[in-house]
C-alpha positions in Angstrom: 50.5 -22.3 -34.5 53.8 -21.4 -34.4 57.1 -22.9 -33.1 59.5 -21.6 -30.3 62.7 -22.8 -30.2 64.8 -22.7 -26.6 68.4 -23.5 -27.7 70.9 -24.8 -25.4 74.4 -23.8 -26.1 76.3 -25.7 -24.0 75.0 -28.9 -25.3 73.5 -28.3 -28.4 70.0 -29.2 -27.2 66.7 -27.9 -28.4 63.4 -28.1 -26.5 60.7 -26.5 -28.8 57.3 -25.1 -27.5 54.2 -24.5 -29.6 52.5 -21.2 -29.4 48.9 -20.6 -30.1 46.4 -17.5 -30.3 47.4 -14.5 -28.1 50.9 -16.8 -27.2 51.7 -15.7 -31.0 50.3 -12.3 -30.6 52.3 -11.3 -27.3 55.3 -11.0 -29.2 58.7 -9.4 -29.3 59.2 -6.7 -26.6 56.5 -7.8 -24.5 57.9 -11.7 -24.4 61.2 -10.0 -24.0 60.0 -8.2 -21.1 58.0 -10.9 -19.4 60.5 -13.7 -20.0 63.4 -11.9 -18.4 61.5 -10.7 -15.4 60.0 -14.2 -14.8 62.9 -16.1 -15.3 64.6 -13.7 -12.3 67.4 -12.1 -14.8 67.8 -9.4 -13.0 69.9 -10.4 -10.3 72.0 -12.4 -13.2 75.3 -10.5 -13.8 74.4 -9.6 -17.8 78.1 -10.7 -19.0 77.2 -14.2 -17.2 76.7 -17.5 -20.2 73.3 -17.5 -18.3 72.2 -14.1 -19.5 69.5 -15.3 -22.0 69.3 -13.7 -25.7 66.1 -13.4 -27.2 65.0 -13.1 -31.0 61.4 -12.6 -31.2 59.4 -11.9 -35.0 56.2 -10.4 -34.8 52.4 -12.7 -35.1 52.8 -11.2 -39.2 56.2 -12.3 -39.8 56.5 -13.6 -43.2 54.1 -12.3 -44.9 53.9 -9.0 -46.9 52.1 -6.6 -44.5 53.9 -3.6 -44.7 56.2 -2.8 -41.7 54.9 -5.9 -40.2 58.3 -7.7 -40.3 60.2 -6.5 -37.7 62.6 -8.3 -35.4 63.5 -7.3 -31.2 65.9 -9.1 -29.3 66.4 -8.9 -25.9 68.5 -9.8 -23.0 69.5 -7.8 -19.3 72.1 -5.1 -21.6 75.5 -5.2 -20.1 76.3 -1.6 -21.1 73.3 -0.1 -19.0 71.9 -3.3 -16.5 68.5 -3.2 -17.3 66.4 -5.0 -19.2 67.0 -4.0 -23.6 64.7 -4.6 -26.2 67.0 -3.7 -29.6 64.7 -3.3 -32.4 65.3 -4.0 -35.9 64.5 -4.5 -39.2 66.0 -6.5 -42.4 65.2 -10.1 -43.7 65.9 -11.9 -40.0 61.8 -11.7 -38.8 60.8 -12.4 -42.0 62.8 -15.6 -42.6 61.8 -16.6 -39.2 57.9 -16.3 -39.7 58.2 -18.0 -43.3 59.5 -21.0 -41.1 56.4 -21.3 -39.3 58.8 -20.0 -36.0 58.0 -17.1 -33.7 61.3 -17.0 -31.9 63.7 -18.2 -30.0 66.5 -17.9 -26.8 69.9 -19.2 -27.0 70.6 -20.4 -23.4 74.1 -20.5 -22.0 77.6 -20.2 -23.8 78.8 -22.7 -26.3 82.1 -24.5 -25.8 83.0 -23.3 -28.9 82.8 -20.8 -31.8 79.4 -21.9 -33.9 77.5 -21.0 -36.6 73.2 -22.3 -36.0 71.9 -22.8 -39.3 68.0 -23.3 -39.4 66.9 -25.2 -42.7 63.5 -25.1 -44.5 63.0 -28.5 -43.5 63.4 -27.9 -39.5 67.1 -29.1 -39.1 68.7 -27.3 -37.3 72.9 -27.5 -37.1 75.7 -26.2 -35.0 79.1 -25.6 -37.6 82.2 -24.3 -37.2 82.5 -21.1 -37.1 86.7 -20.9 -37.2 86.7 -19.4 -40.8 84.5 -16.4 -39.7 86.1 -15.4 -36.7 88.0 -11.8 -36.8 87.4 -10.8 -39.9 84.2 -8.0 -40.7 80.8 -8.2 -41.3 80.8 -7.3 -45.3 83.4 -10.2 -45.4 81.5 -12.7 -43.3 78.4 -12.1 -44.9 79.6 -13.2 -49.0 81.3 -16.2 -47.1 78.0 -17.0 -45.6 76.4 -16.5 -49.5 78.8 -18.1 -51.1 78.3 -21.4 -48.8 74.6 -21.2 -48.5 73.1 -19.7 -51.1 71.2 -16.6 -51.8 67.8 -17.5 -50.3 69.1 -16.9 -46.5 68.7 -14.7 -43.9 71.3 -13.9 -41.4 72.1 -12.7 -38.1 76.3 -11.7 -37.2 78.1 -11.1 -34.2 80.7 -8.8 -35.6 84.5 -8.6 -34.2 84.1 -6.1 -31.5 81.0 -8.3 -30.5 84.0 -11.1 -30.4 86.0 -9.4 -27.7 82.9 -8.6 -26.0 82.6 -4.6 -26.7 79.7 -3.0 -25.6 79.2 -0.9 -28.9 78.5 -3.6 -30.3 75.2 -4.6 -31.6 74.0 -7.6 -33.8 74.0 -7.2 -37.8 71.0 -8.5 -40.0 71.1 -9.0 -43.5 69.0 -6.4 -45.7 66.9 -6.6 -48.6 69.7 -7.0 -50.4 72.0 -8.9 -48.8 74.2 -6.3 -47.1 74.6 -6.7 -43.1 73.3 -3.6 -42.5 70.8 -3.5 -40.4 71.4 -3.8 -36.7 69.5 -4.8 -33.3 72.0 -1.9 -32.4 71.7 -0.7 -28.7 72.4 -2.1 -25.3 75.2 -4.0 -26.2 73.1 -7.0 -27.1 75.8 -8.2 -29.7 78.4 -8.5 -26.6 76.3 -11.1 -25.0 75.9 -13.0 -28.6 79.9 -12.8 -28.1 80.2 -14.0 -25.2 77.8 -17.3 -26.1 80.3 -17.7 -29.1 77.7 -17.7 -31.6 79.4 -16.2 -34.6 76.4 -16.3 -37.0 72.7 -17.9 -37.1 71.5 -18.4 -40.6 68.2 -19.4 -41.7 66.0 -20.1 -45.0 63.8 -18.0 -46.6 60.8 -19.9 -47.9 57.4 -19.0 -48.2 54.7 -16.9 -46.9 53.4 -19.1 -43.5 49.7 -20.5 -43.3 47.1 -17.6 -40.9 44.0 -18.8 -39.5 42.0 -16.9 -42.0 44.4 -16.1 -45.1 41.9 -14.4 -47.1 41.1 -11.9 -44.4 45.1 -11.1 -43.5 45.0 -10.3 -47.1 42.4 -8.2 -47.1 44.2 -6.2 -44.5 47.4 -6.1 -46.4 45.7 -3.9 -49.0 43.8 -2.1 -46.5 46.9 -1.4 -44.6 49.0 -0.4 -47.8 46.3 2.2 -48.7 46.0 3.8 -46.1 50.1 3.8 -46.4 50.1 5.2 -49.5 47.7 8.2 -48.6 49.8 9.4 -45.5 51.7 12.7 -46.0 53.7 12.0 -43.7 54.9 8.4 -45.2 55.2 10.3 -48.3 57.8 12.4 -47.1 59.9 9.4 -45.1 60.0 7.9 -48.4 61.2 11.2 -50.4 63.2 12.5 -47.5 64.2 9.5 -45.2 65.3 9.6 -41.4 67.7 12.5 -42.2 64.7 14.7 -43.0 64.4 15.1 -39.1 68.3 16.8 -39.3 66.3 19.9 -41.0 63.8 20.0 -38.2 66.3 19.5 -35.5 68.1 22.2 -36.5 65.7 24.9 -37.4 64.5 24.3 -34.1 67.5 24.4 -32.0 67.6 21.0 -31.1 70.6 19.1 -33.0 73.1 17.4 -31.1 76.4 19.7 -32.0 80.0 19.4 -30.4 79.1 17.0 -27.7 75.6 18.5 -27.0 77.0 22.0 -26.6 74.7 23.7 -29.4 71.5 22.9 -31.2 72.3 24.5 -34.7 74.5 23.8 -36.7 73.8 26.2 -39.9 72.0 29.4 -39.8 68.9 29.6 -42.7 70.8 32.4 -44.3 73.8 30.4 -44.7 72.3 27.6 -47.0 71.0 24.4 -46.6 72.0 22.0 -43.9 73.7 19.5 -45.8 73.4 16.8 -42.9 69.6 17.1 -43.7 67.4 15.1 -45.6 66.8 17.8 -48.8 70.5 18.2 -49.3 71.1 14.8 -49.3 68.5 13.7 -51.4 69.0 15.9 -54.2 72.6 15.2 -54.1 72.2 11.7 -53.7 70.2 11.5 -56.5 72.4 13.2 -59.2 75.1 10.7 -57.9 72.9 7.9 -59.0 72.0 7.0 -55.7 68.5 5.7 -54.2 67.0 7.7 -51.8 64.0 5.1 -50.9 64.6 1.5 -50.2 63.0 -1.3 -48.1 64.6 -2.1 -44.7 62.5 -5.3 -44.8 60.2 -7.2 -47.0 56.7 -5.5 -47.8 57.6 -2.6 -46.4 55.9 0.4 -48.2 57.0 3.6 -46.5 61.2 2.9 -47.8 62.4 5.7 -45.1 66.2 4.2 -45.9 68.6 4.8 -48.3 71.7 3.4 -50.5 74.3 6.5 -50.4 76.4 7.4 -53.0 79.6 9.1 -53.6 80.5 11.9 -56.3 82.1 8.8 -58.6 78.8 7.1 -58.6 79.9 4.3 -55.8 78.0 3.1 -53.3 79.7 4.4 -49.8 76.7 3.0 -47.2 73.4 2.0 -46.5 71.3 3.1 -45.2 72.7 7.4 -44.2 70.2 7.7 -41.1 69.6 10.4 -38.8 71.1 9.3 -35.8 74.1 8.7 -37.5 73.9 12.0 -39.2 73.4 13.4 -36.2 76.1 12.0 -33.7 78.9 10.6 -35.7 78.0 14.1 -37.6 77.0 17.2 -35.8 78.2 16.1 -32.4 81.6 15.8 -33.7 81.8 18.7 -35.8 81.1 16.7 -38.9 79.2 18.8 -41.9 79.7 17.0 -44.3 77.4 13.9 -45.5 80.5 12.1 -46.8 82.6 12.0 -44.2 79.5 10.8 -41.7 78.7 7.8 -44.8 82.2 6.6 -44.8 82.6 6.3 -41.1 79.2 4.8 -41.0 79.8 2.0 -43.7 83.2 0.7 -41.1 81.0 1.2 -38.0 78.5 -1.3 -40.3 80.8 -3.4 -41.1 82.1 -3.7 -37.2 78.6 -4.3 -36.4 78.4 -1.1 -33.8 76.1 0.8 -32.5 76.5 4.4 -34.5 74.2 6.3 -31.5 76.9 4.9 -28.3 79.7 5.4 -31.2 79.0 9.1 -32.1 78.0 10.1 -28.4 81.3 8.2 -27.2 83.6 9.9 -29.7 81.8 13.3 -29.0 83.0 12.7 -25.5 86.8 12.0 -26.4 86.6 14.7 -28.1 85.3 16.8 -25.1 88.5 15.3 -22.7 90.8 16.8 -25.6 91.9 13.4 -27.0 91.0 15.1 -30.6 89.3 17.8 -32.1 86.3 18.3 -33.1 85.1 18.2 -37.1 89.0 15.7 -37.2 87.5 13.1 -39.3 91.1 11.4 -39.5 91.0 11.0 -35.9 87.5 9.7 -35.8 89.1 7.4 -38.4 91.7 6.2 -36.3 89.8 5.5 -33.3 87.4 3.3 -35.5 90.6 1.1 -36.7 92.0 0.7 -33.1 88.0 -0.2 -31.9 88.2 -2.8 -35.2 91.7 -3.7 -33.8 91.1 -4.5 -30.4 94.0 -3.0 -28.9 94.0 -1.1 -25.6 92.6 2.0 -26.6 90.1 0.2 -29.4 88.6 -2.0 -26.1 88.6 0.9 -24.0 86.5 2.7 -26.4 84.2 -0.3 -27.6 83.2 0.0 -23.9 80.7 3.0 -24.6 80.5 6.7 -24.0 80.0 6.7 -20.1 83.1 4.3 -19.2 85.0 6.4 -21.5 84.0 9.3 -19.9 85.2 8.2 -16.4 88.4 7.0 -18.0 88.8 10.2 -19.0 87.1 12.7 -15.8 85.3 13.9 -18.2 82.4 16.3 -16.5 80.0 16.5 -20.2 79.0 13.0 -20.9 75.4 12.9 -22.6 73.9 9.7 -21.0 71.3 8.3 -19.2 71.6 5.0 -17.3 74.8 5.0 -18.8 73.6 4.8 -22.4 74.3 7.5 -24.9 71.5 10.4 -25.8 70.0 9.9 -28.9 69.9 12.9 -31.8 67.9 15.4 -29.6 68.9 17.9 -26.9 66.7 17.3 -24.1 66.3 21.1 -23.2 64.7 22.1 -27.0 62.9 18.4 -27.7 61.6 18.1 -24.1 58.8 15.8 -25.1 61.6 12.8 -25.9 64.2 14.0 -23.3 61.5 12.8 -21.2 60.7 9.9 -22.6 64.3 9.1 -22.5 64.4 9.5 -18.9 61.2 7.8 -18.1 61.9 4.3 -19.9 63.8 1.5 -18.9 66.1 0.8 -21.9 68.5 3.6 -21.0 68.3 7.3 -23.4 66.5 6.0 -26.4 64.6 8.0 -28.5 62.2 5.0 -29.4 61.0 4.5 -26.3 58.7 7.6 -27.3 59.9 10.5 -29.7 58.2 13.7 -30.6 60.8 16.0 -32.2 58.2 18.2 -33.4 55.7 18.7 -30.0 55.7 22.1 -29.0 56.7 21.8 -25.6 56.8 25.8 -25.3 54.6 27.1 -22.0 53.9 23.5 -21.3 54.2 22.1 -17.4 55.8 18.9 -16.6 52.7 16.9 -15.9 51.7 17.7 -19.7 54.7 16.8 -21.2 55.2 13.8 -19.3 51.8 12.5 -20.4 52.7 13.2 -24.0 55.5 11.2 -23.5 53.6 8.4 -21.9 51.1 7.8 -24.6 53.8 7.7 -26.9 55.6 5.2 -24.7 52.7 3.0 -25.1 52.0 3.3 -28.7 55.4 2.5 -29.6 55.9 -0.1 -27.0 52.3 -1.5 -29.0 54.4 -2.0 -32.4 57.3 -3.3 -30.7 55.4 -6.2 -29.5 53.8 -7.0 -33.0 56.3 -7.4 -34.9 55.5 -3.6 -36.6 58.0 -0.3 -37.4 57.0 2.8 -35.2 57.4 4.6 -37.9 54.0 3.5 -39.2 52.1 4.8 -36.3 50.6 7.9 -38.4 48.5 4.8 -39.7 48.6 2.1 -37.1 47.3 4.1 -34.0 44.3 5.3 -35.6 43.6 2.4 -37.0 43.7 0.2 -34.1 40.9 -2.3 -35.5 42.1 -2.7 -38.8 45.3 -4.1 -36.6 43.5 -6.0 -34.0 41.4 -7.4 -36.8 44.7 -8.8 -38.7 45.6 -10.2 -35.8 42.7 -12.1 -35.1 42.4 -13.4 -38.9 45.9 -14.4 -38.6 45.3 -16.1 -35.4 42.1 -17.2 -34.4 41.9 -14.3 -31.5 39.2 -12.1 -30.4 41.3 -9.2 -29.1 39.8 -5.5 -29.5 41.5 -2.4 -29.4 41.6 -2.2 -26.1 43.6 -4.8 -25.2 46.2 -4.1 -27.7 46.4 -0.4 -25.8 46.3 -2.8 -22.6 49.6 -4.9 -23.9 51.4 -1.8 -24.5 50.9 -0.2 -20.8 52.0 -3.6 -19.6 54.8 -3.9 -21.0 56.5 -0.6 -19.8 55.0 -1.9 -16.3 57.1 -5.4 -17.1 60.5 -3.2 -17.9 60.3 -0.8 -14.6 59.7 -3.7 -12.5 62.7 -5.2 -14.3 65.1 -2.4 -13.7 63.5 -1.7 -9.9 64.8 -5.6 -9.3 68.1 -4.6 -11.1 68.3 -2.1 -8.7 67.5 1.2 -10.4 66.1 4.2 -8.6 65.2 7.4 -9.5 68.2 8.8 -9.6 69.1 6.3 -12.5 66.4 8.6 -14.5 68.5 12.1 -14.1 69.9 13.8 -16.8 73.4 14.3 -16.9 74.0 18.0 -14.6 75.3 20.1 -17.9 72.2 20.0 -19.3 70.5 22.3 -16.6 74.0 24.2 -16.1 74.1 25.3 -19.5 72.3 27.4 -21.5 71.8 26.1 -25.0 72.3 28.3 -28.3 70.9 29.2 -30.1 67.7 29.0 -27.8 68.9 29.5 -24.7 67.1 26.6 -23.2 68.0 24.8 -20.1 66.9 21.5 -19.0 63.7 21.9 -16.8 62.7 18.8 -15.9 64.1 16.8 -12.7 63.9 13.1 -12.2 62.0 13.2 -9.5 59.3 15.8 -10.8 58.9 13.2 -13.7 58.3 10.3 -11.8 55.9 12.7 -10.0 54.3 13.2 -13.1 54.2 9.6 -14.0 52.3 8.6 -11.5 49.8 11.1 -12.1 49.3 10.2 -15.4 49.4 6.7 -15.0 46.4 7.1 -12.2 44.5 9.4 -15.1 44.8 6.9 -17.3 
């Protein structure tokens, strides 16, 4: 059994709800999904009090299965209107499942700045949250230590999520403390804002009772060895995210001056030193670590702590998205100057994907040049500031592009393209078209498909059976970037489950939960009122010609949905 909790704001009152079997299982995206179309939160306006925000751990939370500890939260996203799952990792899921709880939604607004602090015990408190308020996350989060103690976890809504920016995402504490990682996209820290919860903070305790402990065990070990024999874990923990820079490159595919190339270096001119070789090796003669846990138990370490040439800690974790759009897409080379601005967009608690694609596109209306790091600077302190221009651009790339008239803004349902071109990476420029959230790569990413001589139909059904793998893991509680090891190991999973839980679910219906839950989100966004149009690329990308490849954008909306269909009916 585990507890759900339904908070109301406005009064301070909690209803809980006990969860059971498959209640347990059906977790994070999925719940997300079905609870905001049943509850009719699509025709709510998503800056509305009654806007719901979700936090969902997965049916392992709290134990020590590796990547078994992530967190989504959810609400209708007010920078894109359609329903948002934001994924993430850190100690928030893992705190949450050690108190026997397997969620909860804050309801409404409360009349007042608050703090919720979950105890061990089962109290739960609303405090004043005055001595937070303005001030950043790195600041917050020792106040938060210093008053509670060390054996917390925490969620923040940092200052631009105060004034309601849409860059704005929620921070969770790490591993160690830091409020680094972030349930980034969407906008979902706006609509913690605007329900003026400052911070939730809640116990760490112990590992929570399973129907069958023994046999979750069991399956730990199994998991973890099968873990430790992937190549391709091996190299996430050598190389981390930014290992996919070198790829994206060499293939033509890296996001460069507001999408306008795909390389940055030529091989003959050295080593990209946005990529993950470059960095490792220079991270680690600066004393820095190059594999670290994002969240308890996890094996594969993909993250980083990031180091500067006087041995000091500038960020972590140095990730590829941020490598490539605070980095490439604005002319940034150099790993540095990408950590620096990435440790104050951490400590603003923003999203680093709508942040790098936004300044790539003020960049584009001539408001500053590219590879200006000092003006990339600026913009960050008026966006920590609040002022005119800081709430203009807190607002996201394409509002900032209208401002602006600018004709080059890289979105899709008006959320910013993550690290690959569409016209090289085809595989995830349609999965980013396809999937309600709005242009994100973990809806379904495949940076290294060859997409070359392939017809729509075939990429599109690539892209779907990603789609539902990774919509699979988001629903358990698990990181995608297991899925060397979780999707062909299916009843090792479903077997977890069931000892966890007392279920009898087979692979199949784990496949099953996935397909439903992308049908949940397009119903979502078809009530929202999305069409197919809403699925479209921005016009550049089949205008242009990429270098070095020369690709153009093949693929129309409507030729994808096309192709959806058919491979929905195959399937």
């Amino acid at each position: 059994m585990r507890k759900y909790l339904h908070i109301d704001l406005a009064t301070q009152a909690i209803k809980t709800e006990e969860l059971h079997g498959e209640a347990v299982i059906r977790a994070g995206r999925h719940l997300i999904a079905r609870t905001l179309l049943d509850a009719g939160v699509a025709s709510i306006d998503p800056m509305s009090p009654n806007n719901p925000l979700i936090f969902s751990a997965g049916p392992l939370a709290g134990s020590n299965f590796s990547n078994a500890n992530r967190l989504s939260v959810g609400c209708r996203s007010p920078l894109t209107g359609g329903v948002k799952e934001a994924n993430t990792g850190g100690t928030f899921g893992f705190a949450l499942g050690q108190l026997e709880i397997a969620g909860f939604t804050l309801h409404g607004a409360a009349p007042e700045w608050c703090v919720i602090r979950i105890t061990k015990d089962g109290q739960i408190a609303f405090e004043d949250a005055a001595p937070y308020l303005g001030k950043g996350n790195n600041e917050v989060a020792r106040l938060l230590l210093d008053k509670y103690g060390k054996k917390i976890s925490f969620a923040l809504c940092g200052p631009v999520g105060e004034y309601l920016g849409l860059l704005a995402g929620i921070s969770f504490s790490d591993t160690n403390q830091r409020p680094s990682r972030l349930a980034a996209r969407g906008g979902v820290g706006a609509v913690m804002g605007l329900k003026r919860v400052k911070a939730i903070v809640v116990d760490t305790h112990k590992m929570p009772p399973f129907h069958d402990r023994q046999k979750v065990m069991g399956a730990v070990r199994e998991y973890g060895a099968k873990l430790g024999r992937e190549p391709a874990i091996d190299n996430f923990k050598r190389l981390g995210t930014a290992m996919v820079a070198d790829l994206t490159n060499y293939i033509g595919g890296l996001p460069v001056r507001n999408f306008s190339a795909g390389r940055m270096v030529e091989e003959a001119d050295g080593p990209l030193k946005l990529g993950g070789s470059f960095i490792r090796e220079q991270n680690l003669a600066r004393g820095g670590k190059t594999a670290h846990d994002c969240m308890p138990g996890c094996m594969i370490e993909c993250s980083n702590v990031y180091f500067d040439a006087e041995g000091r800690e500038i960020v972590s974790p140095l990730e590829y998205e941020t490598l490539g759009l605070v980095g490439s897409n604005c002319g940034l080379g150099d790993p540095d100057e990408v950590a620096r601005l990435n440790a104050t967009a951490n400590d603003l608690g923003i999203d680093t994907i709508e942040l790098g694609v936004t300044l790539g596109v003020l960049m584009e209306a001539g408001q500053g040049a590219f590879g200006d790091v000092a003006f990339m600077a600026t913009a960050l302190e008026d966006i920590r500031a609040g002022n005119a221009r800081g709430r203009l651009l807190a607002q996201g790339a394409a509002r900032v592009g209208e401002h602006f008239a600018v004709k080059r803004v890289p979105v899709i349902k008006r959320q910013g393209i993550s690290a690959y071109d569409p016209r090289v990476v085809e595989v995830t420029g349609i999965s980013m078209m396809l999937t309600a959230q709005g242009a994100d790569h973990t809806a379904g990413n495949a940076p290294s498909f060859d997409c070359k001589g392939k017809s729509t139909d075939e990429l599109v059904a690539a892209s779907l059976g990603l789609q539902t793998s990774v919509a699979v893991a988001d629903s358990i509680g698990f990181c995608i970037f297991g899925r060397s090891v979780t999707d062909t190991n299916r009843q090792l999973v479903a077997d977890a489950l069931n000892a966890a839980h007392g279920t009898q679910l087979d692979t199949a219906a784990l496949d099953a939960l996935g397909r439903e839950v992308l049908q949940l989100e397009w119903e979502f966004n078809r009530r929202a009122g999305f069409t197919e149009a809403d699925d479209e690329l921005p016009e550049f990308f089949f205008d242009e010609a990429l270098p070095p490849t020369d690709n153009r954008q093949r693929h129309r909306a409507a030729r994808v949905r096309q192709g959806l269909t058919l491979a929905l009916e195959r399937s």
